[in-house]
C-alpha positions as semicolon CSV with decimal commas, in nm:
position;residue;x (nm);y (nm);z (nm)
1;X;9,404;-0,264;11,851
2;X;9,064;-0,203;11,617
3;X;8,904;-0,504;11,584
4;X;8,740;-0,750;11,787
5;X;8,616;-1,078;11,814
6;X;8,350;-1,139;12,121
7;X;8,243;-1,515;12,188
8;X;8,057;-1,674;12,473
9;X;7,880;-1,950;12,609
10;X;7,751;-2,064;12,953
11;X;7,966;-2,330;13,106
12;X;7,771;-2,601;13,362
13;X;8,022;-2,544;13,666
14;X;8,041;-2,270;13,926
15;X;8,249;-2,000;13,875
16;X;8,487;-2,059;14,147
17;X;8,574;-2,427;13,982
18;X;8,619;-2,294;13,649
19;X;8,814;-2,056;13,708
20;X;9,065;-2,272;13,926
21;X;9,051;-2,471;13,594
22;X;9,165;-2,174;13,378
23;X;9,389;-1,920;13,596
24;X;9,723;-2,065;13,494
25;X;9,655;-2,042;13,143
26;X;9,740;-2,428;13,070
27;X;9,604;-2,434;12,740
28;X;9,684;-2,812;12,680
29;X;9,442;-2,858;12,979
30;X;9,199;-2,527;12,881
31;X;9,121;-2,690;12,571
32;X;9,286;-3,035;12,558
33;X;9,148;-3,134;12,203
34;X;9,337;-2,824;11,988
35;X;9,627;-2,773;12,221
36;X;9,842;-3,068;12,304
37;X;10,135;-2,912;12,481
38;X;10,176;-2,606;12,711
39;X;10,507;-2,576;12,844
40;X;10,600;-2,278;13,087
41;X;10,930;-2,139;12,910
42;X;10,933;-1,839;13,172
43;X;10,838;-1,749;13,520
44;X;10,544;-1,924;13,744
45;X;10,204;-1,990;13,625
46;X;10,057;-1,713;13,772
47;X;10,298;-1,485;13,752
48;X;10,223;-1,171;13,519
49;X;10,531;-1,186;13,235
50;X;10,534;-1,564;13,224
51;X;10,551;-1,724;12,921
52;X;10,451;-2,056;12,722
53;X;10,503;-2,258;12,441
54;X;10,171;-2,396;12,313
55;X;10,130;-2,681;12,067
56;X;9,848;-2,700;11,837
57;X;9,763;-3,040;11,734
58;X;9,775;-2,886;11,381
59;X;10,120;-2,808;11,424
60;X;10,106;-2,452;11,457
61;X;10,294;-2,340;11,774
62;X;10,281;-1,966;11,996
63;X;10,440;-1,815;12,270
64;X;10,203;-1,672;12,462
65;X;10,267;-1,408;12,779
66;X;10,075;-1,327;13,051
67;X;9,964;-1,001;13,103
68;X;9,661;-1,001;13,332
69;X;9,519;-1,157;13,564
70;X;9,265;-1,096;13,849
71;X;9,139;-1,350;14,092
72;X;8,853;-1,087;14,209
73;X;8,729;-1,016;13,865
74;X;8,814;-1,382;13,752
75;X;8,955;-1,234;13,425
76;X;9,305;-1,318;13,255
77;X;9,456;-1,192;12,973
78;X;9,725;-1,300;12,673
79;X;9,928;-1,170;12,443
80;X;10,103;-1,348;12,100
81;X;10,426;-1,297;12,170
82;X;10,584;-1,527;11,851
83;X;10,422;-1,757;11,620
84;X;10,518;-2,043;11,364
85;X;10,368;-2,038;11,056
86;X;10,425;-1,650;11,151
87;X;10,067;-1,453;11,222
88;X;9,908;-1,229;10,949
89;X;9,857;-0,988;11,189
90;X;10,106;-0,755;11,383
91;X;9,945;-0,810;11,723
92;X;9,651;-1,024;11,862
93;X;9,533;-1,016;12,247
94;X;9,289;-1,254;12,442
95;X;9,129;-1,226;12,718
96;X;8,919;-1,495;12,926
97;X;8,651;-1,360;13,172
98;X;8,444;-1,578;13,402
99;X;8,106;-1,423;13,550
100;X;7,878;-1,591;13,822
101;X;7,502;-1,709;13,702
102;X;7,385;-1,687;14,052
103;X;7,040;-1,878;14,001
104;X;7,189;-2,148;13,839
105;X;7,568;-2,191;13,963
106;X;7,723;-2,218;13,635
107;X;7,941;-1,958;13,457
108;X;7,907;-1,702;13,152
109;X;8,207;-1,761;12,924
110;X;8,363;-1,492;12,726
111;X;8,649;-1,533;12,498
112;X;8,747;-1,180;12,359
113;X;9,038;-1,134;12,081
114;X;9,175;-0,814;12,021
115;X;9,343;-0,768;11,678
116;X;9,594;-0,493;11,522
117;X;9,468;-0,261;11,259
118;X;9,620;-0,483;10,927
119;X;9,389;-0,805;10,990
120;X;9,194;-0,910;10,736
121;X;8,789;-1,043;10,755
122;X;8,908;-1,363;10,658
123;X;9,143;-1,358;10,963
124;X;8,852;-1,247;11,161
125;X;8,571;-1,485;11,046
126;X;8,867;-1,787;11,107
127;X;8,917;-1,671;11,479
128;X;8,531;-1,637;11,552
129;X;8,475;-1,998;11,421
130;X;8,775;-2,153;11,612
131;X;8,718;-1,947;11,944
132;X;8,370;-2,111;11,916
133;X;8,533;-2,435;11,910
134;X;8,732;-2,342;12,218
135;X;8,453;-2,244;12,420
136;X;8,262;-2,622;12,381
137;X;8,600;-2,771;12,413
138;X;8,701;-2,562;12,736
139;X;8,323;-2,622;12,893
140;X;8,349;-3,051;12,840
141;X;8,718;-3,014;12,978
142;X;8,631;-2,884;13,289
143;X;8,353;-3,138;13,313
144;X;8,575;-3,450;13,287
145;X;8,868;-3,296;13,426
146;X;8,885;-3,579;13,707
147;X;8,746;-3,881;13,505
148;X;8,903;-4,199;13,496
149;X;9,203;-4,122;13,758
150;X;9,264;-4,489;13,772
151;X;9,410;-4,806;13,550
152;X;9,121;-4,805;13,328
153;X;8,973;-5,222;13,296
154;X;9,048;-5,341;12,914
155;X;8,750;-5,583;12,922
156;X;8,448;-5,688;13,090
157;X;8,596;-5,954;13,297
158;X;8,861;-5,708;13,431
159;X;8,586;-5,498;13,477
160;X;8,327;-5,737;13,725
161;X;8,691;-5,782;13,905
162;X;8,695;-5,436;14,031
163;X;8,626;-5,330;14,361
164;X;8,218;-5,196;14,403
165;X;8,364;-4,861;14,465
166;X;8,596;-4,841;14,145
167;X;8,361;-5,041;13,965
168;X;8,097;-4,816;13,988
169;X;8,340;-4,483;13,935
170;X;8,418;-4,685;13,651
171;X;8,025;-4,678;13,502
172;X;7,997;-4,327;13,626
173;X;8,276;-4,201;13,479
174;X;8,185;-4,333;13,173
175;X;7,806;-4,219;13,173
176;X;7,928;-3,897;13,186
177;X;8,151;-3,842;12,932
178;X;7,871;-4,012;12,692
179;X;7,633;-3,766;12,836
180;X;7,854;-3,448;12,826
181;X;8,069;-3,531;12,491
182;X;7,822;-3,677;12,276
183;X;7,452;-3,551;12,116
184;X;7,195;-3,629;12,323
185;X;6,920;-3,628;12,070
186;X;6,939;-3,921;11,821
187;X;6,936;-3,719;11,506
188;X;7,203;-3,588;11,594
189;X;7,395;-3,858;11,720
190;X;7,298;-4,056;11,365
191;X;7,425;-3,780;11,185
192;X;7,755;-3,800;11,395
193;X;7,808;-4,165;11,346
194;X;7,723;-4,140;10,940
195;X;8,006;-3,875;10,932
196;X;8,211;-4,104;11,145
197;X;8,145;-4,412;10,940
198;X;8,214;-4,199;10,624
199;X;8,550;-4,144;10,707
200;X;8,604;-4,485;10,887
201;X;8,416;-4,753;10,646
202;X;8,614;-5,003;10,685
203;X;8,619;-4,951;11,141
204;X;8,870;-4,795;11,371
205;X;9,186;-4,915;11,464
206;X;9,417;-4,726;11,770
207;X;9,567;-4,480;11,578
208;X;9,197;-4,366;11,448
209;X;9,067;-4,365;11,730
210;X;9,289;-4,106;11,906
211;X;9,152;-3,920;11,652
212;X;8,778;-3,992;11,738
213;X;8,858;-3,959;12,086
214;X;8,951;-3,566;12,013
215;X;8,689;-3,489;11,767
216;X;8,395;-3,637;12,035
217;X;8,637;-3,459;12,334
218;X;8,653;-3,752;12,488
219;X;8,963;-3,763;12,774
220;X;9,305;-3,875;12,721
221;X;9,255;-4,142;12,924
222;X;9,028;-4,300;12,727
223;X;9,242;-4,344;12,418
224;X;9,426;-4,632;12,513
225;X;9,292;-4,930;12,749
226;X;8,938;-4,779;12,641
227;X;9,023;-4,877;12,306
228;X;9,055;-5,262;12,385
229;X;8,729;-5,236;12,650
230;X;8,519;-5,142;12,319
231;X;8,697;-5,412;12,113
232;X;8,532;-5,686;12,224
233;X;8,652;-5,928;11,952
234;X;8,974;-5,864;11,967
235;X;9,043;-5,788;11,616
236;X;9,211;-5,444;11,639
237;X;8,941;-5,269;11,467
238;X;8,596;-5,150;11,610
239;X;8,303;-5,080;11,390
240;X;8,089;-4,808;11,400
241;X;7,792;-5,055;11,450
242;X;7,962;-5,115;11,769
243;X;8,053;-4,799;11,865
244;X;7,694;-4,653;11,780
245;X;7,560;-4,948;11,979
246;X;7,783;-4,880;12,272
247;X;7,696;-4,496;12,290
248;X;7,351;-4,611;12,254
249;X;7,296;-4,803;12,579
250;X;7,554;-4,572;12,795
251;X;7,326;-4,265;12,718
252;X;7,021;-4,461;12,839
253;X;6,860;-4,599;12,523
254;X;6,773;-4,958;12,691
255;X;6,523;-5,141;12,843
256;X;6,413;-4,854;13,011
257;X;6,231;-4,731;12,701
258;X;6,144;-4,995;12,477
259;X;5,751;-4,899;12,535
260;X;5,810;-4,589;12,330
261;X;5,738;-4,637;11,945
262;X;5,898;-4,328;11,838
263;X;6,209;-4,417;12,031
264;X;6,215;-4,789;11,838
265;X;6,184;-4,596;11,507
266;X;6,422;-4,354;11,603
267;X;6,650;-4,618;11,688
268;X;6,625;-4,834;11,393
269;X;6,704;-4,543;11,230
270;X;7,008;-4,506;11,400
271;X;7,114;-4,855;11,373
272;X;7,064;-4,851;10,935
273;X;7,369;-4,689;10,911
274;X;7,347;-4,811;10,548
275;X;7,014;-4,647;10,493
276;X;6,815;-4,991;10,319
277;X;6,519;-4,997;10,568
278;X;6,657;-5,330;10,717
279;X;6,870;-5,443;10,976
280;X;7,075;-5,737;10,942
281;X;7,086;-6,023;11,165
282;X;7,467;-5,918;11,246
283;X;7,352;-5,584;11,362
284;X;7,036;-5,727;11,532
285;X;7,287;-5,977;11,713
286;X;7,531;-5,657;11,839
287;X;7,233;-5,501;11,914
288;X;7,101;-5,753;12,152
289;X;7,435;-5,866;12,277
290;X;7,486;-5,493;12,378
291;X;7,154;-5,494;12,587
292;X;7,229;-5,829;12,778
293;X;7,620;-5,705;12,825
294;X;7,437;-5,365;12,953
295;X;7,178;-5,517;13,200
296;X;7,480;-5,741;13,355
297;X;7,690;-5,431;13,365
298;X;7,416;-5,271;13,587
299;X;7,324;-5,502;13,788
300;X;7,700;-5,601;13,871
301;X;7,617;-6,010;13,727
302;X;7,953;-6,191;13,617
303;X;7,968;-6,196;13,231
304;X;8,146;-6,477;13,055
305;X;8,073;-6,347;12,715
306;X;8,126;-6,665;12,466
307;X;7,862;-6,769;12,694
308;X;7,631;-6,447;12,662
309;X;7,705;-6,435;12,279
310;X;7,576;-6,786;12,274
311;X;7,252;-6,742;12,474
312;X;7,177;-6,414;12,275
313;X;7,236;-6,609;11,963
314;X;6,976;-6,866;12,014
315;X;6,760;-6,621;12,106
316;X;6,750;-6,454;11,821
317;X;6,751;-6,739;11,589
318;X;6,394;-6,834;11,785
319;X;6,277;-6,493;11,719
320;X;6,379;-6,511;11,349
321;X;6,166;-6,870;11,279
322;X;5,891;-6,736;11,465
323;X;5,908;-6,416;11,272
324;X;5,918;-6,576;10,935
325;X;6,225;-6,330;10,866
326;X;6,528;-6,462;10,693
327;X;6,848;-6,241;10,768
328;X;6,784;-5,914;10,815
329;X;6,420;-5,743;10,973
330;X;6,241;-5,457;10,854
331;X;6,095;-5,175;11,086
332;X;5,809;-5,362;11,165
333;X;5,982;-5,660;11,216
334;X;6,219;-5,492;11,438
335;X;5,936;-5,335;11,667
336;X;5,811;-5,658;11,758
337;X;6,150;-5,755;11,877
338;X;6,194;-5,425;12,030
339;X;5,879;-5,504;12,248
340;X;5,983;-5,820;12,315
């Protein structure tokens, strides 16, 4: 071996978790959003020697062997054994090693690759790029490892129908895959949607949004049922006003901050996904609906939601008269109806 790529990052659980998470070298469950299938083709998971078959949701597949591993030094170490598409090198190596942060109980993260003499930069600049993505990947996996171990609702009523204790895993588990998966500063997260809606204009259907669901690392789980819970029409497709909306309220843009000007501007922002310094009365009327639908989620009220989408309706239509605003509001319109 001559060259080497070194990545790292600091992963928010204790070392002793993580590395229960990584020591059997499950890829599909390492990094669940670029592997999709780790099969053991020889020996035990732990064993030195054994060897899997990993899928790459690109369609690239390895064989991958087991050649180190040490529960004192929580290090582990694989070798390429065969590859198709064949590697352009003669032999790569990685290793995983897991160190303590003592003051803060999370983990240091490094992701080594040893390569063979013939690779090329190109090669080398690809692996430090997608190691990178690994490492975020691997440190939301082992966040939301446990998330939604339960028939997911597909709707609000199913939802109020829970039990209080599985109802409020339910809004848990949800807060905190919006809170570990997704930006939590709203430039960001408008950029995020923009590229979303850019390659979605016309919404997401199911098939699309299995693909959302891996590029925002959300769980498997949440790629089915989840699906018809955000599809509150019922039309197969959800926008990306509704999605932004939704994202919105779960990472705690409600009520709780509608004093702030910044965060109204900030928000409108957010909400123009169109960029014309208005918002429409449709996306005023999501916007709204989403804020009743998540005070009653909260507060555990039965929601009948013709009925809510009724009541929010004629709410807004008061606000619009007294407004003098026809069918859309600009940003100062929209800050008095934030503060209202």
């Amino acid at each position: 071996m001559s060259s080497r790529i070194i990545e790292s990052t600091v992963a928010d659980a204790p070392v002793e978790e993580l590395w229960a998470f990584v020591r059997e070298l499950d890829l599909a469950k390492i990094i669940p959003h670029i592997v999709s299938k780790s099969e053991l083709i020889h020996g035990l998971a732990d064993q030195i020697g054994s060897v899997r078959h990993v899928t790459f949701y690109d369609g690239t597949t390895w064989d991958v062997k087991l050649v180190e591993l040490s529960d004192y030094a929580h290090l582990l170490t694989y070798e390429l054994v065969t590859s198709e598409p064949p590697m352009v090198v003669s032999a790569l190596v990685n290793t995983i090693k897991l160190q303590n942060i003592t003051t803060t109980h999370q983990t240091f993260v490094e992701w080594r690759t040893d390569f063979s003499r013939d690779v090329s930069p190109a090669v080398l600049e690809d692996c430090r790029y997608k190691r990178r993505d690994m490492l975020v990947d691997l440190s939301r996996a082992v966040r939301i490892q446990n998330l939604f171990d339960y028939p997911m609702p597909t709707n609000v009523e199913e939802l109020h129908k829970l039990p209080p204790p599985q109802y409020n895993k339910f809004v848990s588990d949800l807060d905190t895959v919006y809170r570990v998966c997704l930006p939590h500063d709203l430039t960001e997260l408008a950029a995020l949607m923009n590229g979303i809606k850019a390659r979605y204009p016309r919404g997401i259907d199911p098939a699309q949004w299995t693909l959302v669901c891996r590029q925002l690392g959300f769980p498997k789980a949440m790629q089915g049922p989840f699906f018809q819970f955000l599809d509150l029409n019922k039309d197969g497709i959800i926008t990306v006003q509704e999605l932004t909306l939704r994202f919105l309220f779960n990472l705690g843009i409600d009520t709780d901050g509608v004093g702030s000007p910044t965060l109204c501007k900030t928000c409108f922002e957010l909400l123009d996904l169109d960029k014309s310094k208005k918002i429409s009365y449709a996306q005023l009327q999501d916007f709204a609906f989403f804020i009743a639908l998540r005070q009653a989620i909260r507060s555990h009220k039965p929601v009948v939601l013709g009925e809510m989408a009724q009541a929010v309706d004629a709410q807004l239509k008061e606000f619009m008269r007294q407004a003098g605003a026809k069918d859309s509001l600009t940003i100062r319109e929209f800050s008095t109806f934030w503060l209202e």
